[in-house]
N, C-alpha and C positions, 0 to 999 in steps of 0.2 A: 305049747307056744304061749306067750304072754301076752294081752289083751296090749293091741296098742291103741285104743280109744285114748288113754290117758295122755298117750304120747301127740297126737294129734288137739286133743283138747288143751293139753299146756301151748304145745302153738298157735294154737286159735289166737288166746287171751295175750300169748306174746306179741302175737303180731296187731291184734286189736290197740294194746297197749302203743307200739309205736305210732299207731294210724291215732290215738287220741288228740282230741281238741286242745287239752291241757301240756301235750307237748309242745317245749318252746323249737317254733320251726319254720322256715319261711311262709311257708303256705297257711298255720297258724295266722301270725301276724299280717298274713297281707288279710286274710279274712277279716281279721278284726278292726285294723284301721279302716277298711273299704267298710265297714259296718257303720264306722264313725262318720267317716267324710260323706256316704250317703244321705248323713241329714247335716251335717255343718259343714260341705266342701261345695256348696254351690258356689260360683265367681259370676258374680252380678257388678255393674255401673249404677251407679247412682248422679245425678244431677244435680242433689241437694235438698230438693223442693217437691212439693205435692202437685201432680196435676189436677188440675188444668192448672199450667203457668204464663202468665203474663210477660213479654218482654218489652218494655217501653220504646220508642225511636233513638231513644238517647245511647241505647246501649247494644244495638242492635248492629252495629258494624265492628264489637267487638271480637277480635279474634281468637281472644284468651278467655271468655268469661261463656258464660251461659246459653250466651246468644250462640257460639260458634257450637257448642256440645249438643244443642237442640236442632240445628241445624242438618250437624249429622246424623242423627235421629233422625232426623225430618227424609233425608235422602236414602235411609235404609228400611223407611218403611213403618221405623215404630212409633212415630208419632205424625199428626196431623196439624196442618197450620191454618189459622184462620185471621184475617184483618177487624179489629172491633177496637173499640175504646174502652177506658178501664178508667178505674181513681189507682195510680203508684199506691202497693200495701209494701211500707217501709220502713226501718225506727223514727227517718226523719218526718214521714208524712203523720204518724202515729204521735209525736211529740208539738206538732204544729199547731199553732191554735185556731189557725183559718182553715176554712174545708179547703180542698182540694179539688181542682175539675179535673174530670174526665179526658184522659189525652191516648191517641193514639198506638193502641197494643199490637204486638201481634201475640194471641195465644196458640198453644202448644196444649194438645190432648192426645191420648192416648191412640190411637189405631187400632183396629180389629187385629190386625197381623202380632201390633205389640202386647194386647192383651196377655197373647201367648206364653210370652217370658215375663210379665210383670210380677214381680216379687215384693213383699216386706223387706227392708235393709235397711241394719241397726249401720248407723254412723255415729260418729263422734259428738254429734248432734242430735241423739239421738234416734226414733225412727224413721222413717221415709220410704218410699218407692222408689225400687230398680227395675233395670232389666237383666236376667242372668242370661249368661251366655254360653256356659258349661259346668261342668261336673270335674272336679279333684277324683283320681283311681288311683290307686297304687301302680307304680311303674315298675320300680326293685326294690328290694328290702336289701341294701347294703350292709347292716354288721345291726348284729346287739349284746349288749352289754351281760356278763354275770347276771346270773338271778340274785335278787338278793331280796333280804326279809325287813319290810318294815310295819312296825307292828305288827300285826298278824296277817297281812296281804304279803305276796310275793309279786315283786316287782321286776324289770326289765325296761331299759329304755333303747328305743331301737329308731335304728336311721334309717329315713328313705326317701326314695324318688317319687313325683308324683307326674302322673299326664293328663291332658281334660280332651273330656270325652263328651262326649252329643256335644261337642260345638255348633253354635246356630253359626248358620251362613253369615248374616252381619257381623258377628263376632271378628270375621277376618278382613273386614273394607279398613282399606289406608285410611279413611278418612274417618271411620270411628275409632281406631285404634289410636289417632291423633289426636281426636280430641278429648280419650280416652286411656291415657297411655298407660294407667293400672293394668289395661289388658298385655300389651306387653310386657310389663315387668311382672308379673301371675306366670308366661310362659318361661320366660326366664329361669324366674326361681325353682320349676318345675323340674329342673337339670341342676340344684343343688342338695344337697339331703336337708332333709327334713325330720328333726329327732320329737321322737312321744314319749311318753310313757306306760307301758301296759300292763296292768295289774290282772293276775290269775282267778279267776273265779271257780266256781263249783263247774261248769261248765264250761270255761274254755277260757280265753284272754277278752279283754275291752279296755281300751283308749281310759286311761282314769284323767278325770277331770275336775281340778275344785273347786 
C-alpha cells in the first residue's frame, strides 16, 4: 500500500494556500480596509474653534452660526454653558487701535459627559476639537478590479460599502443632526461605494496610501 501521508500533506498546504492572507478575497479586503478605517474612519463634528468658546449677545440668536451648533451641544450633553463677560477675540478687535471692554459672553466648555468623545480634527483650517460620534466598518465589498503590477507592488482597487458603528446616542438627536448635517450626509454616503486601493504585501493586503 502506498503511504498517503504525502497525499494528505499536499492538501494541507492546498488548502492552507486558499485560507491565505495574500489571497485577493472578500474576507481579505474587508480585513484590510477595517484595519485602515480603525485609525482614520473615525466621523467626529467639529465647531471650528477651541474650547472654551466665547459667544457674544450679538450673535447669540443666530440660527446658522455657532450660537445655534453649541446650543445643540449644550442640550445633548457635551458641553456646558456659563453667563460671564469677555473682551470679542476677532480680526476686527485684533486690528483696533483702542482696547476693547469687556461685554457680555456666554461660554461653552466641555462637560464630563463630552470629554468622552473629544477628539483632535484636522480641518481645513487646520487643527481643532471634535466630537466623534462613530466608527466607518466595512458593510460589503462589492467588486474589484484585476490585480495588476505597478512597479513592483501588486495592486487592486476595490469597491465598498461602509456602516458606523458604536454610534453614541447624541449622534442620532434631530437637533444635532441639524445643526450638524455632515452627520447625515457621512450616513448617506455609507449606502454608496466607496473605491481604495490595496497593495499586497508580504503578508497579506493594506489600504496604500501616499
Amino acid at each position: 500500500m502506498k503511504p498517503i501521508f504525502p497525499i494528505f500533506t499536499a492538501a494541507f498546504f492546498f488548502l492552507a494556500a486558499c485560507n491565505s492572507a495574500t489571497k485577493p478575497s472578500a474576507a481579505n479586503f474587508t480585513a484590510a480596509i477595517n484595519q485602515y478605517l480603525a485609525a482614520h474612519g473615525q466621523l467626529c463634528i467639529s465647531t471650528g474653534s477651541q474650547f472654551p468658546i466665547d459667544v457674544p449677545a450679538s450673535q447669540q440668536s443666530d440660527q446658522h452660526g455657532i450660537a445655534a451648533k453649541l446650543s445643540a451641544l449644550q442640550h445633548a450633553g457635551l458641553v456646558n454653558v456659563t453667563n460671564t463677560t469677555a473682551v470679542e477675540q476677532n480680526l476686527a478687535s485684533s486690528l483696533s487701535l483702542s482696547p476693547r471692554k469687556p461685554e457680555p459672553v456666554k461660554r461653552y466648555t466641555v462637560s464630563i459627559e463630552g470629554q468622552k468623545y473629544l477628539q483632535p480634527v484636522m480641518t481645513d483650517f487646520g487643527q481643532t476639537s471634535g466630537f466623534c460620534y462613530g466608527q466607518k466598518q466595512v458593510d460589503t465589498i462589492v467588486r474589484w478590479s484585476a490585480l495588476t503590477t505597478v512597479g513592483s507592488a501588486t495592486e487592486t482597487h476595490v469597491a465598498y460599502t461602509y456602516r458606523i458603528v458604536n454610534l453614541a446616542p447624541w449622534g442620532s438627536r434631530s437637533d444635532v443632526q441639524k445643526a450638524f448635517p455632515v452627520i447625515h450626509t457621512m450616513e448617506t454616503e455609507s449606502k454608496t461605494n466607496q473605491v481604495v486601493t490595496l497593495q499586497l504585501g508580504t503578508d497579506g493586503w493594506r489600504v496604500f496610501s501616499s
